[in-house]
C-alpha positions in Angstrom: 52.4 9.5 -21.8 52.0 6.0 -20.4 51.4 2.5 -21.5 50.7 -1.1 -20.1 53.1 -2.7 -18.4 54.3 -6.1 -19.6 54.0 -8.3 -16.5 50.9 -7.1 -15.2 47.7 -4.9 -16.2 48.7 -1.8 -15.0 50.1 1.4 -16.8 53.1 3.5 -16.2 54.2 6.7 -16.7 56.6 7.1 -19.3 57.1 10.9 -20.6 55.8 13.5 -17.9 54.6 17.1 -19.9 53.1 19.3 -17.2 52.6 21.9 -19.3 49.4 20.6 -21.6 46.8 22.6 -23.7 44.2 20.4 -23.4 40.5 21.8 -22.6 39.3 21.0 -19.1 35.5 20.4 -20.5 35.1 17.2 -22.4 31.7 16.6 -24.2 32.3 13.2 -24.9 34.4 11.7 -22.8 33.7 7.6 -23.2 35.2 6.0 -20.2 32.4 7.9 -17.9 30.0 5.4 -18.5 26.6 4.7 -16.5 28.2 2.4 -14.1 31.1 4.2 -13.3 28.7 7.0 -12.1 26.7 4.6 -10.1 29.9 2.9 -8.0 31.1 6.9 -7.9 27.9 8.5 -6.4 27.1 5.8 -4.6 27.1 6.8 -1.0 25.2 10.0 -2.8 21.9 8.0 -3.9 22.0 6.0 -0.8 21.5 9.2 1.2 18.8 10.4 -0.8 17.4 8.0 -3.2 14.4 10.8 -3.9 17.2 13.0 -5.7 15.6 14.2 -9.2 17.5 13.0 -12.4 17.7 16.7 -13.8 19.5 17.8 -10.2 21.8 14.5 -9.8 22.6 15.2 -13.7 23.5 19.0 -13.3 26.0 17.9 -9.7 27.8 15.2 -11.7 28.4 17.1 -15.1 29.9 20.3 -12.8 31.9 17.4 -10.6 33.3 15.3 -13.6 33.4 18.4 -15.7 32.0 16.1 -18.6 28.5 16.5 -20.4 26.0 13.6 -19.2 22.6 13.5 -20.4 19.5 12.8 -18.4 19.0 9.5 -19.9 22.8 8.4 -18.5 22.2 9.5 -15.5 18.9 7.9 -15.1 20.3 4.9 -16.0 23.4 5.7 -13.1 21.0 6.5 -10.8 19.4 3.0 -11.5 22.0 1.0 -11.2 22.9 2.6 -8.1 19.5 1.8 -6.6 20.0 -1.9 -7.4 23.8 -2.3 -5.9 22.2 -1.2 -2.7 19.3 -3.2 -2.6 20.6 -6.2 -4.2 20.0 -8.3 -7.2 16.5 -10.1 -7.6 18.0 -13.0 -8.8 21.0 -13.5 -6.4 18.1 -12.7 -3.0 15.6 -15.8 -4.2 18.7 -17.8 -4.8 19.2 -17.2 -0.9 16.1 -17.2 -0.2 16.4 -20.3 2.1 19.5 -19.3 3.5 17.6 -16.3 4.8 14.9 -18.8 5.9 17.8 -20.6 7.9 19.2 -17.8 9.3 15.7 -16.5 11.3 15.3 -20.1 12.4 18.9 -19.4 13.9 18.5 -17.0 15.4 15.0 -16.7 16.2 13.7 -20.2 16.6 10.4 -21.3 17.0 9.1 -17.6 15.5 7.5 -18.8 11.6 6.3 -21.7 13.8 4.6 -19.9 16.0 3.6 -17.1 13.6 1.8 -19.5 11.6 0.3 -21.7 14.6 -0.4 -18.9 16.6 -2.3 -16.7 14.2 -4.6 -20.0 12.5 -5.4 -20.9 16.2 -6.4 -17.7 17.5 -7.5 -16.0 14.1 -9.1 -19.2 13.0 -7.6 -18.6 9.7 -5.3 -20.9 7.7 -3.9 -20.8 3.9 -5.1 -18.3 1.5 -7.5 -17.4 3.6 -5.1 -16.5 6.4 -3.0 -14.5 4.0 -5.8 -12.5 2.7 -6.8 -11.6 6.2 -3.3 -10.4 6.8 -2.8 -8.4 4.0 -6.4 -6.5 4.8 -5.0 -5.3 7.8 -1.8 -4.8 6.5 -3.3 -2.5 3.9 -5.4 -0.2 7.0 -2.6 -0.1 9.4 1.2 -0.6 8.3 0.7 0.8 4.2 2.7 4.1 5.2 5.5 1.9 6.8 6.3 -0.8 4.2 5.6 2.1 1.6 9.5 2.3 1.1 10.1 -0.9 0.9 7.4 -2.3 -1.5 9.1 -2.4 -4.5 12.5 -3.7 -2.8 14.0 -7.1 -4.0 12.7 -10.0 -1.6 15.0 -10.1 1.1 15.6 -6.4 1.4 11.7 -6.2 1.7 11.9 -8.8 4.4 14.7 -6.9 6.3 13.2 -3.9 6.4 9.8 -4.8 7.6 12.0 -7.2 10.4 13.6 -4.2 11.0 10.2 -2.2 11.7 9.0 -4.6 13.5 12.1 -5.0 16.1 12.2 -1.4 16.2 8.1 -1.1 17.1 8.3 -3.9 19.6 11.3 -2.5 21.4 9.7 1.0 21.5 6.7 -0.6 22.6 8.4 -2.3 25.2 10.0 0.7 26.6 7.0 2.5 26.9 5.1 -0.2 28.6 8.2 -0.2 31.8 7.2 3.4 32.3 3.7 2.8 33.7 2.4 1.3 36.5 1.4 -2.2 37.3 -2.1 -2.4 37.8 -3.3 0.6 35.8 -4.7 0.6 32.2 -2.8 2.3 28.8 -2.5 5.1 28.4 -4.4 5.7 25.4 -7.2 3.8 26.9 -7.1 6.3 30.0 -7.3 8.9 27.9 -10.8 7.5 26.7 -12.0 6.7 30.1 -11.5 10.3 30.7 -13.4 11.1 27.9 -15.8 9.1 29.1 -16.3 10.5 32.6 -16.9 13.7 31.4 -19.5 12.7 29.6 -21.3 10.7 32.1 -22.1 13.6 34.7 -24.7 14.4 32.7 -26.4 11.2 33.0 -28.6 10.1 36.3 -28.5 6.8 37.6 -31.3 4.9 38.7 -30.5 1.7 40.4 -33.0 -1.4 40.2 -31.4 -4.2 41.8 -27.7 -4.8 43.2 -26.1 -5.1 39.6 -29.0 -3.0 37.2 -29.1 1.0 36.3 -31.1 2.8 34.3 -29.5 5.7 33.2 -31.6 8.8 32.4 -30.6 11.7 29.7 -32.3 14.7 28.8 -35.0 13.5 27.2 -37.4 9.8 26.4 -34.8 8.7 23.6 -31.6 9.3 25.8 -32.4 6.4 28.7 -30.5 3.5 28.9 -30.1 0.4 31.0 -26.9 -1.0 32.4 -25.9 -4.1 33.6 -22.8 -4.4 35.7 -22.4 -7.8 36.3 -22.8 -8.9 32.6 -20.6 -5.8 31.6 -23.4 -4.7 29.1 -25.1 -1.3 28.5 -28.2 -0.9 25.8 -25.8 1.4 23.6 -23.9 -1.8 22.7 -20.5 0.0 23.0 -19.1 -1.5 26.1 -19.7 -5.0 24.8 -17.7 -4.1 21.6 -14.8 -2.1 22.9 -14.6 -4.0 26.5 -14.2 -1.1 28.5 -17.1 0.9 29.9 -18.8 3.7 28.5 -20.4 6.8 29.9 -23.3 5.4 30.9 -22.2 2.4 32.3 -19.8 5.4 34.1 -22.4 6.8 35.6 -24.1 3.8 36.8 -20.5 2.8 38.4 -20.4 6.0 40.1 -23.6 5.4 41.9 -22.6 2.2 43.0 -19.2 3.2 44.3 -16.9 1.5 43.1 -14.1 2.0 40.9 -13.8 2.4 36.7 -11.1 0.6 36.3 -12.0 -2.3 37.6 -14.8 -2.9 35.1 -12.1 -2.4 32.3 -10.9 -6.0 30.5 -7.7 -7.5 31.2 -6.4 -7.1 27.6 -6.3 -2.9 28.4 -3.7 -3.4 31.4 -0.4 -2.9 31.6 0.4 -6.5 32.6 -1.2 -7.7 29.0 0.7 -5.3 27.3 4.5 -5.8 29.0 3.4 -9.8 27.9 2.7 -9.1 24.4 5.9 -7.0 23.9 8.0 -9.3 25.9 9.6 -11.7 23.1 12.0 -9.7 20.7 12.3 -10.0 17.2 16.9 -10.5 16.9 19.0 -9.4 14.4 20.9 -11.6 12.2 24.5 -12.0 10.6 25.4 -10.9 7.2 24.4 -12.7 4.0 27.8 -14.2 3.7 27.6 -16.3 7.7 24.1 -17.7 6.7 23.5 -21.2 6.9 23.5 -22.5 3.9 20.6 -24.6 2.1 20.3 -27.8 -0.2 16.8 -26.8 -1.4 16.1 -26.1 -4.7 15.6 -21.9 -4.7 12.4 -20.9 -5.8 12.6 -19.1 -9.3 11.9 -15.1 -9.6 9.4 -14.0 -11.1 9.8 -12.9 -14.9 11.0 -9.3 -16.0 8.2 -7.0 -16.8 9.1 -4.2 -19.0 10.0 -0.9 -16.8 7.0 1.6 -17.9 7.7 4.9 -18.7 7.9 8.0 -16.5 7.8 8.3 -12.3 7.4 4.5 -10.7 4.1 4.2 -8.6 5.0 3.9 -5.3 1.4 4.0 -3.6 -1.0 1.6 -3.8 -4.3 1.2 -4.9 -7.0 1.3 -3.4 -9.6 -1.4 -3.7 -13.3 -1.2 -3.8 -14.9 -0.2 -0.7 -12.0 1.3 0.6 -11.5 4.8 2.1 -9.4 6.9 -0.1 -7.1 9.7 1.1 -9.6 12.1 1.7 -10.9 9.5 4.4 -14.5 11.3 3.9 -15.9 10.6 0.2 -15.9 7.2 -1.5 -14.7 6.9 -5.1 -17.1 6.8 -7.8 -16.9 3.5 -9.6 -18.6 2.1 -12.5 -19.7 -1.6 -12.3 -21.9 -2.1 -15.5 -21.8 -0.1 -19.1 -25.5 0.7 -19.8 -26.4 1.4 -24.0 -27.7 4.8 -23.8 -29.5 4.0 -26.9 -31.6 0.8 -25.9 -30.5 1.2 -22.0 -29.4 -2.7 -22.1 -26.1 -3.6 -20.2 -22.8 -5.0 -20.9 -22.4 -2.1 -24.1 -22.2 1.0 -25.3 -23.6 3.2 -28.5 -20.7 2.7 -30.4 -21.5 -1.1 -30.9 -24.9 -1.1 -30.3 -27.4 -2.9 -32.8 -30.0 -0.6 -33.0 -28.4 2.7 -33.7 -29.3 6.2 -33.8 -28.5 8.9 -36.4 -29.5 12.0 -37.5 -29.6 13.4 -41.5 -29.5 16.4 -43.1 -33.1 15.5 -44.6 -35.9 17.1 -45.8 -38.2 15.2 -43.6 -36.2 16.0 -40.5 -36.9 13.0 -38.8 -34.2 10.6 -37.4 -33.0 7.3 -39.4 -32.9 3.9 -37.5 -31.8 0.5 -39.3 -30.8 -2.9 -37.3 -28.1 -4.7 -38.5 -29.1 -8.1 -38.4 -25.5 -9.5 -39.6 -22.5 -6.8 -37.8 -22.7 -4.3 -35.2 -21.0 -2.0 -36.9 -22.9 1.1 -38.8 -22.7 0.9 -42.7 -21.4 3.0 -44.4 -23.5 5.9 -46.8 -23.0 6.3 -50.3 -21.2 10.0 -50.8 -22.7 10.5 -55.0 -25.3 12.6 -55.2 -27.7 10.8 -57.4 -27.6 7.6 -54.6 -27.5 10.1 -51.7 -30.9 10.9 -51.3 -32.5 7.1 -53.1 -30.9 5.4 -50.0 -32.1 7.7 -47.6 -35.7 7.0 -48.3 -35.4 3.3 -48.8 -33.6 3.5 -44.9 -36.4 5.5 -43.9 -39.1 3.4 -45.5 -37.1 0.1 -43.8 -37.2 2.0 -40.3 -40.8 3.0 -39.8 -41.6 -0.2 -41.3 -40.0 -2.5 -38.4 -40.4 -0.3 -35.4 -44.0 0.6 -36.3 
């Protein structure tokens, strides 16, 4: 046995037994509550944060020997989530400590984000952040998938943290090639490219004109070296040359590469990845703010079932299959009087068939609802307001 101890809040030992009967299996034990799972299995969710409630249910009731049921350890699992991502509330009260903190360390980079991409984009605003996000939605969706439902500055952090990690690998790559040559991946394509272009003839016109002939009428094209253009409008748009403007290179002697832009070599690239992205202290070193924090946004009931974690898609854009387009319906057509904007169910002029002897369909406009009246079910007025429906149809559509 043990109690509380009068001085302080712990409890002693008093009367030692250690022989007990007691079962080993408790159904119903109350001090193994939600939270006390979620500080205990901790380290557990962090490692794998796609563990199934059923699974992580089964691994704590054989470890605790104690029943917990699904919905306890849903909540646990919860709970866990949020003390490793942090509260909402508590990250936009720091949000401009965070703000501080990149200026720290990395000054002069929301400057010259913002600057640098309304100069050269010639975007500012909303219209600067819509253009972002399109090409955030083609290019980085799979990377910020994990993090798109984090609290504010854990979203922020991890996208820091793929971006420092990108720009570093980046960087590495770039010190493995030569000065003077092109990427790699644009090689690659120039090689592509070459093979392509023997089967091409080059005619030359003039010191800087070709025209390139194919295997038939409709496969000629002319070339232009010292404007950089070909008639197949691809070396204007990519900047590098194509397999015709190959060819015509070839018979001119000189070398591919040096018709290639400046913004494929490798002295571009080591200058784009040359600045770093650094890392910053813990939430507790921060600088601290007198700003007013801006408020979070307001809780939205939790839905039921699995959380969507992929986005959708908007109109116009390719789906997973990256082939087909997804149907969608912009207008509702009437399929009774084919007029937009509704449907049969509410339509004015409505359609139905009865059981008549006449076997001939019953129309009626309502001139004061949209909604179909209802029959009379007695026998005797059965059939009397059939006919006088009838005789009110035929009589106002012919």
């Amino acid at each position: 046995m043990a109690s509380r101890m009068h001085r302080d809040k712990g409890f002693q030992i008093k009367t030692y037994n250690p022989e007990h009967s007691c079962k080993n299996w408790y159904h119903h034990n109350k001090t193994i509550t939600s939270s006390f799972i979620a500080r205990r299995y901790l380290d557990t969710i962090s490692s794998n944060r796609d563990l199934k409630v059923s699974k992580f249910r089964d691994t704590i009731s054989r470890q605790l020997k104690a029943h917990i049921s699904l919905p306890q350890a849903r909540r646990a699992k919860r709970k866990a989530i949020a003390l490793l991502d942090g509260d909402i509330k508590d990250q936009f009260a720091m949000l401009w400590d965070y703000i501080n903190e990149l200026e720290r360390t990395n000054p002069g980079l929301l400057e010259a984000f913002n600057d640098g991409l309304s100069f050269e984009v010639g975007f500012s605003g909303f219209s600067l952040r819509n253009a972002l996000w399109a090409a955030a939605k083609s290019t980085t969706e799979n990377m910020i998938l994990e993090a798109q439902d984090k609290p504010i500055i854990t979203l922020l952090e991890k996208l820091r943290y793929i971006l420092m990690a990108r720009i570093q690998a980046n960087r590495d790559k770039g010190e493995k090639w030569n000065l003077g040559d092109v990427w790699r991946r644009i090689k690659d394509i120039l090689h592509k490219n070459e093979a392509a272009a023997a089967a091409f003839i080059p005619q030359k016109s003039n010191k800087w004109n070709y025209k390139i002939l194919g295997k038939s009428m409709d496969d000629n094209w002319a070339v232009d070296l010292h404007n950089k253009t070909c008639s197949c409008r691809k070396w204007k748009i990519t900047r590098y040359p194509c397999k015709h403007a190959i060819s015509a290179i070839w018979a001119k002697n000189d070398e591919v590469i040096n018709y290639v832009d400046d913004r494929y070599m490798v002295e571009t690239y080591r200058k784009i990845y040359e600045y770093a992205i650094l890392s910053i202290n813990r939430s507790q070193l921060w600088p601290k703010s007198c700003k007013i924090p801006p408020l979070p946004p307001k809780n939205v009931k939790q839905k039921r079932g699995r959380k969507q974690k992929s986005r959708k898609k908007e109109f116009g854009e390719a789906r997973a299959s990256r082939t087909r387009m997804k149907r969608k319906q912009t207008t509702i057509e009437c399929s009774i009087c084919h007029k937009p904007d509704h449907n049969k169910r509410t339509c004015k002029f409505s359609y139905v068939e009865t059981e008549t002897d006449l076997n001939e369909p019953v129309f009626w406009q309502s001139t004061t609802s949209s909604y179909l009246e209802k029959l009379a079910v007695r026998r005797g007025e059965l059939s009397e307001v059939r006919k006088g429906e009838v005789e009110h149809g035929s009589s106002h559509y012919y």
